[in-house]
PyMOL Python script that loads the backbone (N, CA, C, O; Angstrom):
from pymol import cmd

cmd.read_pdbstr("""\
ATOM      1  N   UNK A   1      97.457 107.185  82.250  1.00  0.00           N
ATOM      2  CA  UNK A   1      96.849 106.303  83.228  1.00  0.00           C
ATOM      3  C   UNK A   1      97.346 106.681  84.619  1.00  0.00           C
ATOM      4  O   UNK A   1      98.541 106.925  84.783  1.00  0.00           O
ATOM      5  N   UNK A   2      96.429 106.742  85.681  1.00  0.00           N
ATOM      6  CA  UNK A   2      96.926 107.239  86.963  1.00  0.00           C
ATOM      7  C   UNK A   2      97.542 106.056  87.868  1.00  0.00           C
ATOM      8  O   UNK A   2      97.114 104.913  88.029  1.00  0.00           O
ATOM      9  N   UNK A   3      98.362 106.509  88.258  1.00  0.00           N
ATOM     10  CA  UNK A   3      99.525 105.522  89.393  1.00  0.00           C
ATOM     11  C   UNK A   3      98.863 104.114  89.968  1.00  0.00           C
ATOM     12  O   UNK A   3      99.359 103.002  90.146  1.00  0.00           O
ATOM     13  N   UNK A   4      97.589 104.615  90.172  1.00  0.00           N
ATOM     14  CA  UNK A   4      97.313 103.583  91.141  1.00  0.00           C
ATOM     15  C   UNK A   4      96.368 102.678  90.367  1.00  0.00           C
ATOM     16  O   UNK A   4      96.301 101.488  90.677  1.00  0.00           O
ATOM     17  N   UNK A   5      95.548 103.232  89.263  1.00  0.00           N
ATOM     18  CA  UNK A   5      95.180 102.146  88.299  1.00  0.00           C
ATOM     19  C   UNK A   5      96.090 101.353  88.219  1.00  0.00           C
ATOM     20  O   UNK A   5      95.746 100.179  88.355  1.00  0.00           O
ATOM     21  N   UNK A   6      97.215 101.554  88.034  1.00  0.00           N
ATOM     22  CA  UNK A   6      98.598 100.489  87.434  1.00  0.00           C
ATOM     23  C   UNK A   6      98.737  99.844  88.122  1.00  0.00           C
ATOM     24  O   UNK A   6      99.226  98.780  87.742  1.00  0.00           O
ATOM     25  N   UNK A   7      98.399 100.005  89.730  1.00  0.00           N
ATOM     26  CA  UNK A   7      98.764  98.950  90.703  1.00  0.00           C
ATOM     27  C   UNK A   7      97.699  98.057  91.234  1.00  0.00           C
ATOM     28  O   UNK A   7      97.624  97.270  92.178  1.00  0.00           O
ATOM     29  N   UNK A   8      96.753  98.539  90.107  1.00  0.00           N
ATOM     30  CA  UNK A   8      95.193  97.350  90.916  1.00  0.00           C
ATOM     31  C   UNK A   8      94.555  97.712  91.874  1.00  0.00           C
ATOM     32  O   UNK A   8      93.589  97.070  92.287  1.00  0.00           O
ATOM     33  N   UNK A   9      94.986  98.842  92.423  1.00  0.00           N
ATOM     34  CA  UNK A   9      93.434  99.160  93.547  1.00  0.00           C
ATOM     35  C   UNK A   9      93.210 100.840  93.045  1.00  0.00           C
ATOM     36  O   UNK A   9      93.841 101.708  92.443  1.00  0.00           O
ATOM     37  N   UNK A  10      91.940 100.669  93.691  1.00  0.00           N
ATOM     38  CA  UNK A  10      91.248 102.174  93.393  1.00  0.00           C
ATOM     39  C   UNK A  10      91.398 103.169  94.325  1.00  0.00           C
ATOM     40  O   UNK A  10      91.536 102.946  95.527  1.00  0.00           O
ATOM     41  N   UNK A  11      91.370 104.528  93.695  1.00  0.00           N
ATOM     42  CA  UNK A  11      91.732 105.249  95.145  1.00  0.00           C
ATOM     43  C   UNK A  11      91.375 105.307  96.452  1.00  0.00           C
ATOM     44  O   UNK A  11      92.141 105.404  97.411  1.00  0.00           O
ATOM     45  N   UNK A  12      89.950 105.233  96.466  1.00  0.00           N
ATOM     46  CA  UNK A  12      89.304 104.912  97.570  1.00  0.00           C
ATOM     47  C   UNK A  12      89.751 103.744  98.648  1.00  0.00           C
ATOM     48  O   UNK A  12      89.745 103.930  99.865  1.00  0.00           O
ATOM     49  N   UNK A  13      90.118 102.583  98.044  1.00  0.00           N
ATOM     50  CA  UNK A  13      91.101 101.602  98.749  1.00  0.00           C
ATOM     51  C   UNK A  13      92.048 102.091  99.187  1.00  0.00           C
ATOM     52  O   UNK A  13      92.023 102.328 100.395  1.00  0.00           O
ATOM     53  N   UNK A  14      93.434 102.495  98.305  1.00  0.00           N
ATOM     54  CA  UNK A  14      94.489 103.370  98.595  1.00  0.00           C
ATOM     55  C   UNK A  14      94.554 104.129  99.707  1.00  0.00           C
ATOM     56  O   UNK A  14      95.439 104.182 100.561  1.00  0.00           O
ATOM     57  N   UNK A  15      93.496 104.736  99.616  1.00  0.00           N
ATOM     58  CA  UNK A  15      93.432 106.020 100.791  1.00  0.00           C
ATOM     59  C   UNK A  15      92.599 105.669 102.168  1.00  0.00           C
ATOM     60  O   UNK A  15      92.816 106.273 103.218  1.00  0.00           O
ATOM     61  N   UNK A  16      91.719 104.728 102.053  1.00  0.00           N
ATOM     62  CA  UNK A  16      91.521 103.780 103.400  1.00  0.00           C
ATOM     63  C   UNK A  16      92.519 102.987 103.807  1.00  0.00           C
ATOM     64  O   UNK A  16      92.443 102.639 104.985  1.00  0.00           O
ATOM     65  N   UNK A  17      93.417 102.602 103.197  1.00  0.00           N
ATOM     66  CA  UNK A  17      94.404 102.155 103.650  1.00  0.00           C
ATOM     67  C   UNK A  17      95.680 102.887 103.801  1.00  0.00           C
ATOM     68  O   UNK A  17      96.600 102.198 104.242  1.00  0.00           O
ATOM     69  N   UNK A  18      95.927 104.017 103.561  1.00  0.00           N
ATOM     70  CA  UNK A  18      96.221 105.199 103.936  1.00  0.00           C
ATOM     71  C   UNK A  18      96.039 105.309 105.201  1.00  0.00           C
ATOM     72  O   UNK A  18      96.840 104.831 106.005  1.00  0.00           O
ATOM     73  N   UNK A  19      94.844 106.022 105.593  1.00  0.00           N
ATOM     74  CA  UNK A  19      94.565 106.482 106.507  1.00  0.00           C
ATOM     75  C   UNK A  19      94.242 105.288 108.129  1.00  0.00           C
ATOM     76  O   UNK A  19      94.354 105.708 109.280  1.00  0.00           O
ATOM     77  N   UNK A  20      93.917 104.082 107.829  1.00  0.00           N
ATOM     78  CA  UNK A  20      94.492 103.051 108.860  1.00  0.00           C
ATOM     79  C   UNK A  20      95.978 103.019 108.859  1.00  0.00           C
ATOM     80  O   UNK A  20      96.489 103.302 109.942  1.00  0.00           O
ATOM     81  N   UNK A  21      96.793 102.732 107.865  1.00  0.00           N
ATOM     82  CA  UNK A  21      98.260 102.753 108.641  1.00  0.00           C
ATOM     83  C   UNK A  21      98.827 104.007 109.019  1.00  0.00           C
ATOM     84  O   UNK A  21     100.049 104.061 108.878  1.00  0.00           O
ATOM     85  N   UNK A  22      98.107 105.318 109.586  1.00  0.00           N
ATOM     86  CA  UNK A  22      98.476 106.157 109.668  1.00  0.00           C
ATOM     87  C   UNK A  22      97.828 106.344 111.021  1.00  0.00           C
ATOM     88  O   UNK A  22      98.346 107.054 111.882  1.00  0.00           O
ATOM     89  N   UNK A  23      96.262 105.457 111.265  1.00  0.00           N
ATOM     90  CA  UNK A  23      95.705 105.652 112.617  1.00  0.00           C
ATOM     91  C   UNK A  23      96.684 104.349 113.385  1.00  0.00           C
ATOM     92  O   UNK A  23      96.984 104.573 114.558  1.00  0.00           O
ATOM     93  N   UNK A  24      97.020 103.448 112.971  1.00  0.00           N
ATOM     94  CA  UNK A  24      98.052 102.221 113.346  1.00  0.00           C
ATOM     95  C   UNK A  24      99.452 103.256 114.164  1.00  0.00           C
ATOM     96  O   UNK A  24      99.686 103.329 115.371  1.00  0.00           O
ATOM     97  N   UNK A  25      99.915 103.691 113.450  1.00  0.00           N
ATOM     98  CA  UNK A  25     101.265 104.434 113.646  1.00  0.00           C
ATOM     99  C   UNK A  25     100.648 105.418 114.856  1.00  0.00           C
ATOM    100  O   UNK A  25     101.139 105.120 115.944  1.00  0.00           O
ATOM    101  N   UNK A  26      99.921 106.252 114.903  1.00  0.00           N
ATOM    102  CA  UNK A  26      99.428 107.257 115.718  1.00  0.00           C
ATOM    103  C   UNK A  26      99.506 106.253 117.362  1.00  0.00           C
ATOM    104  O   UNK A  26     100.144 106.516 118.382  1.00  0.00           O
ATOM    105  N   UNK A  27      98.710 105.235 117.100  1.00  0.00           N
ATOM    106  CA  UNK A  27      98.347 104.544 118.314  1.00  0.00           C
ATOM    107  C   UNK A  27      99.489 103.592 118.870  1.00  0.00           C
ATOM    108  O   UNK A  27      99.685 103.184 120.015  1.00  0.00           O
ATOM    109  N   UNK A  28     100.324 103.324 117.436  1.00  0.00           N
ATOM    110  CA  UNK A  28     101.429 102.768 118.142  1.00  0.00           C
ATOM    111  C   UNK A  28     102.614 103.721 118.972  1.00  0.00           C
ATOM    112  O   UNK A  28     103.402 103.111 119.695  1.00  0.00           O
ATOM    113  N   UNK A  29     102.702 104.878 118.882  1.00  0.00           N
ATOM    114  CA  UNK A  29     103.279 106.129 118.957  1.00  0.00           C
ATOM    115  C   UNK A  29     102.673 106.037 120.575  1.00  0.00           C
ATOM    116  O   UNK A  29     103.512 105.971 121.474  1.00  0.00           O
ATOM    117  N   UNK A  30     101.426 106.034 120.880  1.00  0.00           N
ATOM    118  CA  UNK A  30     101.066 106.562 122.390  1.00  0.00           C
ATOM    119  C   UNK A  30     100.988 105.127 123.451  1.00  0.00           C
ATOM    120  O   UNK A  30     101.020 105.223 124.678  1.00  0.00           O
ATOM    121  N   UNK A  31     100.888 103.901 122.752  1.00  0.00           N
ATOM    122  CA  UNK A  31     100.980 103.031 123.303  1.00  0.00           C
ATOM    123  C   UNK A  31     102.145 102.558 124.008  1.00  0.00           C
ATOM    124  O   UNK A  31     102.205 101.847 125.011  1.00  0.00           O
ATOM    125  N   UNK A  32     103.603 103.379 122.902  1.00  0.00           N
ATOM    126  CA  UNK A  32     105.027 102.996 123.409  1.00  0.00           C
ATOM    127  C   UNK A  32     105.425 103.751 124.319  1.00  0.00           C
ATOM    128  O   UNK A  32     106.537 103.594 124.823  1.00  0.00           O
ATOM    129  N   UNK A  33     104.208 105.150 124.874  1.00  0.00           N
ATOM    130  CA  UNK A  33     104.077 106.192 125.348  1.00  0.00           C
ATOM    131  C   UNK A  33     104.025 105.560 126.501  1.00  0.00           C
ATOM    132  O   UNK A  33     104.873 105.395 127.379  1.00  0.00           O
ATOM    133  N   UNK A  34     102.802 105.187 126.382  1.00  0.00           N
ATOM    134  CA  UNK A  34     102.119 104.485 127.728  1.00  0.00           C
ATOM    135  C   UNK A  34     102.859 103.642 128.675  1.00  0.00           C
ATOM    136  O   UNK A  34     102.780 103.539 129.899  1.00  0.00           O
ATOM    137  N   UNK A  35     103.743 102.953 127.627  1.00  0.00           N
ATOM    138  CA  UNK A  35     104.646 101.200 128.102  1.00  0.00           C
ATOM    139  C   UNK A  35     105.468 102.259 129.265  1.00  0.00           C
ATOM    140  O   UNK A  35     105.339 102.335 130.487  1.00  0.00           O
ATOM    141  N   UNK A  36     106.608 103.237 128.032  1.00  0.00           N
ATOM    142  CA  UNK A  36     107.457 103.401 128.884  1.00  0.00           C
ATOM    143  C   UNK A  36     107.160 104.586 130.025  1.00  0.00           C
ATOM    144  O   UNK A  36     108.028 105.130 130.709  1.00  0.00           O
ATOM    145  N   UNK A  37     105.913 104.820 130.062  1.00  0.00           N
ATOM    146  CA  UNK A  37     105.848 105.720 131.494  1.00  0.00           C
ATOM    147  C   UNK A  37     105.352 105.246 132.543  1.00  0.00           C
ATOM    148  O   UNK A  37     105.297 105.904 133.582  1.00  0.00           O
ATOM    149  N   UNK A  38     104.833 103.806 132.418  1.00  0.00           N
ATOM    150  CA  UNK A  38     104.158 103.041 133.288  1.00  0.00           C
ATOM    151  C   UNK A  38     104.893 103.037 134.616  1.00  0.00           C
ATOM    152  O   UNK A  38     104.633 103.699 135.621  1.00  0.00           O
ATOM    153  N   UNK A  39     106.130 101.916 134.358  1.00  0.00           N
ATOM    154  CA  UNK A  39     107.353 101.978 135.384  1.00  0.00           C
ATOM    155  C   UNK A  39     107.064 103.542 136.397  1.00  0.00           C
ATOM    156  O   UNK A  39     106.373 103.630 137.412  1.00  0.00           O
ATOM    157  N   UNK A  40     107.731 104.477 135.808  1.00  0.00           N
ATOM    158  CA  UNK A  40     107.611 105.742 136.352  1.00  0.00           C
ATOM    159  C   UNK A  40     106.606 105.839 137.290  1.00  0.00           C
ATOM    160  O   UNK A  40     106.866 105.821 138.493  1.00  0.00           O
ATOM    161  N   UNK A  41     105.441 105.945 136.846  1.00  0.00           N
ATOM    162  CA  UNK A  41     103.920 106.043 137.391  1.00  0.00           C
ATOM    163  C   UNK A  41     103.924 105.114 138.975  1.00  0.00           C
ATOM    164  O   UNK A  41     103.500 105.620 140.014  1.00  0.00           O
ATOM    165  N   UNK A  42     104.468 103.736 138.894  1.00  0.00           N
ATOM    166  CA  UNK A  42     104.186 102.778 139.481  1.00  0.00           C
ATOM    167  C   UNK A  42     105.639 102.643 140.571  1.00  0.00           C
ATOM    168  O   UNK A  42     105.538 102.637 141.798  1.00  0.00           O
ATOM    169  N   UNK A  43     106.742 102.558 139.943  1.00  0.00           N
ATOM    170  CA  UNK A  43     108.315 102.569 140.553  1.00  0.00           C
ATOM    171  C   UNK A  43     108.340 101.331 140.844  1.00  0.00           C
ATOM    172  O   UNK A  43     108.501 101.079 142.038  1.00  0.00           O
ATOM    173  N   UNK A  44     108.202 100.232 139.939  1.00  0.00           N
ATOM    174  CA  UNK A  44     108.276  99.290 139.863  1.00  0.00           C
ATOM    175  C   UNK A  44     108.646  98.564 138.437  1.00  0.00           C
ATOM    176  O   UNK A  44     108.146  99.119 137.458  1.00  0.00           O
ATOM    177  N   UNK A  45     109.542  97.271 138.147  1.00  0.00           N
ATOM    178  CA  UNK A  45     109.699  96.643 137.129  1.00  0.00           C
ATOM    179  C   UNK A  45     108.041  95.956 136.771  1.00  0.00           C
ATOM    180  O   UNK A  45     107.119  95.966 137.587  1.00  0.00           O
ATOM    181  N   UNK A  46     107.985  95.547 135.765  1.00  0.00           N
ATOM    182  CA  UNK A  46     106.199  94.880 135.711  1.00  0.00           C
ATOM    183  C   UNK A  46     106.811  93.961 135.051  1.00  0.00           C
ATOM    184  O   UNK A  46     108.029  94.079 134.917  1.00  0.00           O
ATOM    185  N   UNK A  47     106.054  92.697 134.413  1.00  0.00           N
ATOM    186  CA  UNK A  47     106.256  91.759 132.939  1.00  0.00           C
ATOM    187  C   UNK A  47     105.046  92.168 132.433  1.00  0.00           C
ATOM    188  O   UNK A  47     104.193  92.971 132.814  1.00  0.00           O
ATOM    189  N   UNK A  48     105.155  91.485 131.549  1.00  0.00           N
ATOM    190  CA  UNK A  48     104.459  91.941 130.170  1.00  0.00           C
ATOM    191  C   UNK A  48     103.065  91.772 129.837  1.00  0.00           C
ATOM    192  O   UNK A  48     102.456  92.424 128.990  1.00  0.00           O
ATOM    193  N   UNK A  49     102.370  90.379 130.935  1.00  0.00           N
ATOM    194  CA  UNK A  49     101.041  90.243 131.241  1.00  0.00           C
ATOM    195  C   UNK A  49     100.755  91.012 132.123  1.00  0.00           C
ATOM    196  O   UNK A  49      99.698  91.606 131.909  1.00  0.00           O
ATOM    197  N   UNK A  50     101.229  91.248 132.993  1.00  0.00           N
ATOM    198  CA  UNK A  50     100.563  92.584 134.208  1.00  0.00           C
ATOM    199  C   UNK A  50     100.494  93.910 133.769  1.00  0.00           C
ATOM    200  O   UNK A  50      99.637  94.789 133.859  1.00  0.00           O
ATOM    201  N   UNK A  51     101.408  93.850 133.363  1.00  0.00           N
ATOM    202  CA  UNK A  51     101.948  95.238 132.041  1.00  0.00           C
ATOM    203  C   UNK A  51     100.346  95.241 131.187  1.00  0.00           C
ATOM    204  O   UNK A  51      99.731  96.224 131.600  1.00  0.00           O
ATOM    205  N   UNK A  52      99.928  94.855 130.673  1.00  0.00           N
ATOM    206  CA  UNK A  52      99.201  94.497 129.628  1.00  0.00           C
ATOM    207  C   UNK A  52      97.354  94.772 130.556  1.00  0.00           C
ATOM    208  O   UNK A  52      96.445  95.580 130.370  1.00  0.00           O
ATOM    209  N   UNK A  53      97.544  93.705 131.454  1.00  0.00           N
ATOM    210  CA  UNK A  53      96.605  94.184 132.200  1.00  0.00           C
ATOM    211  C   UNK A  53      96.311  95.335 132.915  1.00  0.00           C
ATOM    212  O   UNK A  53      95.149  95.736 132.982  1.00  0.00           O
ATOM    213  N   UNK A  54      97.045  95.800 133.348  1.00  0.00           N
ATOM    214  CA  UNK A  54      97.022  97.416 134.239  1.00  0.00           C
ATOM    215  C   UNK A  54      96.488  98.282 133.492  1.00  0.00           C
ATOM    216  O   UNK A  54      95.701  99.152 133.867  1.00  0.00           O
ATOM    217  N   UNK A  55      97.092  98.000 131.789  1.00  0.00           N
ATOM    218  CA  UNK A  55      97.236  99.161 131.083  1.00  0.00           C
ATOM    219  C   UNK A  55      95.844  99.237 129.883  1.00  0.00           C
ATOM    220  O   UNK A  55      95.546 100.121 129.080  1.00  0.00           O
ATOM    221  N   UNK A  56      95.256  98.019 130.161  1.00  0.00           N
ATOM    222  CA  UNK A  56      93.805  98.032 129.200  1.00  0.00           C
ATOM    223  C   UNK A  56      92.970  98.886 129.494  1.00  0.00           C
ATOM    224  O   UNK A  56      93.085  99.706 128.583  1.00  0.00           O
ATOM    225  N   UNK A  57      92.107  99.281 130.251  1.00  0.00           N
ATOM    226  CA  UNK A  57      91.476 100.313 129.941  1.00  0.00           C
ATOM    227  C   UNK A  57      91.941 101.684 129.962  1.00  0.00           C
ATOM    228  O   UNK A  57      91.273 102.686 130.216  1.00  0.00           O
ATOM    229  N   UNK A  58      93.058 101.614 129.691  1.00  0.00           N
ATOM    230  CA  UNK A  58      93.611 103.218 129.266  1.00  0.00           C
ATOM    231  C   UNK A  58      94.062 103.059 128.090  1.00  0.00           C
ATOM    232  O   UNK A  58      94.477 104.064 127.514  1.00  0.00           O
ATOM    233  N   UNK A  59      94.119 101.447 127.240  1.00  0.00           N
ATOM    234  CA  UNK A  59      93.430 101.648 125.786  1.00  0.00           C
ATOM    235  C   UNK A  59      92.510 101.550 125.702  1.00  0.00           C
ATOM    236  O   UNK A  59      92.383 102.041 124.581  1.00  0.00           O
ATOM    237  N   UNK A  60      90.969 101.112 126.165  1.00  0.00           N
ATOM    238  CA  UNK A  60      89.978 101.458 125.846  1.00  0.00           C
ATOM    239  C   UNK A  60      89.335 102.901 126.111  1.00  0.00           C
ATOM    240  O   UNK A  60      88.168 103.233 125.902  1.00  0.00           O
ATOM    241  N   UNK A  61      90.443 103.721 126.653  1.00  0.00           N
ATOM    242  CA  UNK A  61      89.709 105.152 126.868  1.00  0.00           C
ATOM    243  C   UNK A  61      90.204 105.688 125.727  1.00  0.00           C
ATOM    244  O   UNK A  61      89.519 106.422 125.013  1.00  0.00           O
ATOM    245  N   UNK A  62      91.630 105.316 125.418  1.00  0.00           N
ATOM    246  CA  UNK A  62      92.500 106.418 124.002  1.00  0.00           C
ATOM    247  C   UNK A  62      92.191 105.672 122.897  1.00  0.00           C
ATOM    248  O   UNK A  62      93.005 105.794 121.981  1.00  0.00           O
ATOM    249  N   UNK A  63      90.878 104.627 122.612  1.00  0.00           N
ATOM    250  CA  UNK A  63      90.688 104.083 121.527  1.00  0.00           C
ATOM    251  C   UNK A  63      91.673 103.521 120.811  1.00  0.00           C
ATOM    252  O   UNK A  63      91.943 103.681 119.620  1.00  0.00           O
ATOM    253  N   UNK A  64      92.341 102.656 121.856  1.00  0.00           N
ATOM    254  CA  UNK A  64      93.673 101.374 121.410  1.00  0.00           C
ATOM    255  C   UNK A  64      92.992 100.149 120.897  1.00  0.00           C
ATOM    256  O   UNK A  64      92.087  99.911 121.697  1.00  0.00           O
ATOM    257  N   UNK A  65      92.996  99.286 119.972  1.00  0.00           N
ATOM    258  CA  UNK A  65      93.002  98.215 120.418  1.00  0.00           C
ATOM    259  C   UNK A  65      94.455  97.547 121.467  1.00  0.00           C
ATOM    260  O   UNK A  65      95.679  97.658 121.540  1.00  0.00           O
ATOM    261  N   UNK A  66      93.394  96.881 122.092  1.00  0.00           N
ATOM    262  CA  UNK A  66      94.380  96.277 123.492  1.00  0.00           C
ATOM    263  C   UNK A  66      95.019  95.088 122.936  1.00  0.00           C
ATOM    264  O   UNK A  66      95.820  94.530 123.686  1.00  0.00           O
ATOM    265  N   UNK A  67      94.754  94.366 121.283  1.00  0.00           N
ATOM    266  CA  UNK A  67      95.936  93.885 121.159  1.00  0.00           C
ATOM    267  C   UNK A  67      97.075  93.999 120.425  1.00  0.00           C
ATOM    268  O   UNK A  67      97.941  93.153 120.201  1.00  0.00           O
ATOM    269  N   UNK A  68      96.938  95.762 119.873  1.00  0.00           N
ATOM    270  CA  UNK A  68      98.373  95.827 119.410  1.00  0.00           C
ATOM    271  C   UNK A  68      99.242  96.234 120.591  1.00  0.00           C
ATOM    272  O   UNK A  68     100.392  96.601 120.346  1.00  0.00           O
ATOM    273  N   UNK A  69      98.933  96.214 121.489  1.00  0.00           N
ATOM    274  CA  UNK A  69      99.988  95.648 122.605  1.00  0.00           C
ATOM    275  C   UNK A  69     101.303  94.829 122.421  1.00  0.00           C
ATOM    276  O   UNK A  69     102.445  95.150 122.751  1.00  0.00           O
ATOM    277  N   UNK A  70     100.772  93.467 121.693  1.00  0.00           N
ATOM    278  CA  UNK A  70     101.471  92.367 121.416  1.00  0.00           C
ATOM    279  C   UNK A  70     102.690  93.030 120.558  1.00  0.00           C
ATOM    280  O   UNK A  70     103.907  92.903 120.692  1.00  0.00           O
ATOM    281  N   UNK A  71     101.802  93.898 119.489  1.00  0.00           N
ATOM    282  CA  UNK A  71     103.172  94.374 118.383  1.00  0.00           C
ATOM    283  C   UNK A  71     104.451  95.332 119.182  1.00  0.00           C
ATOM    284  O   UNK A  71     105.635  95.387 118.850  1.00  0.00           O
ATOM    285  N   UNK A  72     103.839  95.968 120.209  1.00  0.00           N
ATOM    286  CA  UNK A  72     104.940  96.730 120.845  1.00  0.00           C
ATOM    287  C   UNK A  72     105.856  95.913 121.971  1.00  0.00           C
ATOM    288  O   UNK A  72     107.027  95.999 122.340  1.00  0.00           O
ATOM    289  N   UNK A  73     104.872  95.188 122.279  1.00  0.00           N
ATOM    290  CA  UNK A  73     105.431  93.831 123.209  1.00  0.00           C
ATOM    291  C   UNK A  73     106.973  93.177 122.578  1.00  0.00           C
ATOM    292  O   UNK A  73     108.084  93.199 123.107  1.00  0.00           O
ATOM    293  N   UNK A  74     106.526  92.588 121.204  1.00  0.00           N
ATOM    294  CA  UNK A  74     107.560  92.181 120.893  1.00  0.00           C
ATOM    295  C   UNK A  74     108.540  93.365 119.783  1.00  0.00           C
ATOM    296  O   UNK A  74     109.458  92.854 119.141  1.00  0.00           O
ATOM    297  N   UNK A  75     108.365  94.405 119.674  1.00  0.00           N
ATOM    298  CA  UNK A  75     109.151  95.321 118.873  1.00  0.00           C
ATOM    299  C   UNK A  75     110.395  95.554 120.327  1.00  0.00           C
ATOM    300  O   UNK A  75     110.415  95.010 121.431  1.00  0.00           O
ATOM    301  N   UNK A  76     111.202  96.455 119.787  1.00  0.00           N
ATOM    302  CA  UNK A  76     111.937  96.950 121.261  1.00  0.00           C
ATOM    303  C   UNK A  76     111.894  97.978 121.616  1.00  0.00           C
ATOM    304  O   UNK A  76     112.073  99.000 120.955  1.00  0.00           O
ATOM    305  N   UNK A  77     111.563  97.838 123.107  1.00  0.00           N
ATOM    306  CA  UNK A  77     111.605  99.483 123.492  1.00  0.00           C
ATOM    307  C   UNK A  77     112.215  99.446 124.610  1.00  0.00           C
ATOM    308  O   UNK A  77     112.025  98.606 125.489  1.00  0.00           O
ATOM    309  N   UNK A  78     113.237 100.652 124.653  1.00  0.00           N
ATOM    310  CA  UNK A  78     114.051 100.471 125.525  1.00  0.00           C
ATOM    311  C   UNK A  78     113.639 101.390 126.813  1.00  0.00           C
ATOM    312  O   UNK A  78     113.673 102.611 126.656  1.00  0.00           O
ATOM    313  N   UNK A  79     113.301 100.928 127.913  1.00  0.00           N
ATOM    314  CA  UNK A  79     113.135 101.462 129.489  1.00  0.00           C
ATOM    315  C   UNK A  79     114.163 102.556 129.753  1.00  0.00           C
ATOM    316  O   UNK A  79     114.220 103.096 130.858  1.00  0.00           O
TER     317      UNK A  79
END
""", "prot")
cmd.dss("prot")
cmd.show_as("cartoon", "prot")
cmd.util.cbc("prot")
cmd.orient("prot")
């Protein structure tokens, strides 16, 4: 019996869900990109709503959603 029969989903599930937490990780990767080069760019401290605003349509150009923002928001990243 194959692995994933045993675990109740089919491969096709498996591997769509695969491949979203792998486009998740990618985007969280350029988003923490984005946070911490902002400062730089600007030479200024920001908070986290202005932060957020400045920086939306440069997730809608790199195909972010603009609200996993929130997840990097509250993860830590250090400046």
């Amino acid at each position: 019996m194959h692995p994933l029969r045993s675990s109740g989903i089919s491969k096709q599930a498996f591997y769509k869900r695969l491949k979203v937490q792998q486009k998740q990780e990618i985007d969280h990767q350029k988003l923490t990109k984005m946070v911490k080069d902002y400062p730089k760019k600007v030479g200024s401290k920001t908070g986290g709503i202005k932060l957020h605003k400045e920086l939306k349509q440069d997730f809608m150009k790199q195909d972010i959603n603009p609200d996993s923002y929130r997840e990097v928001e509250t993860s830590s990243i250090a400046f």
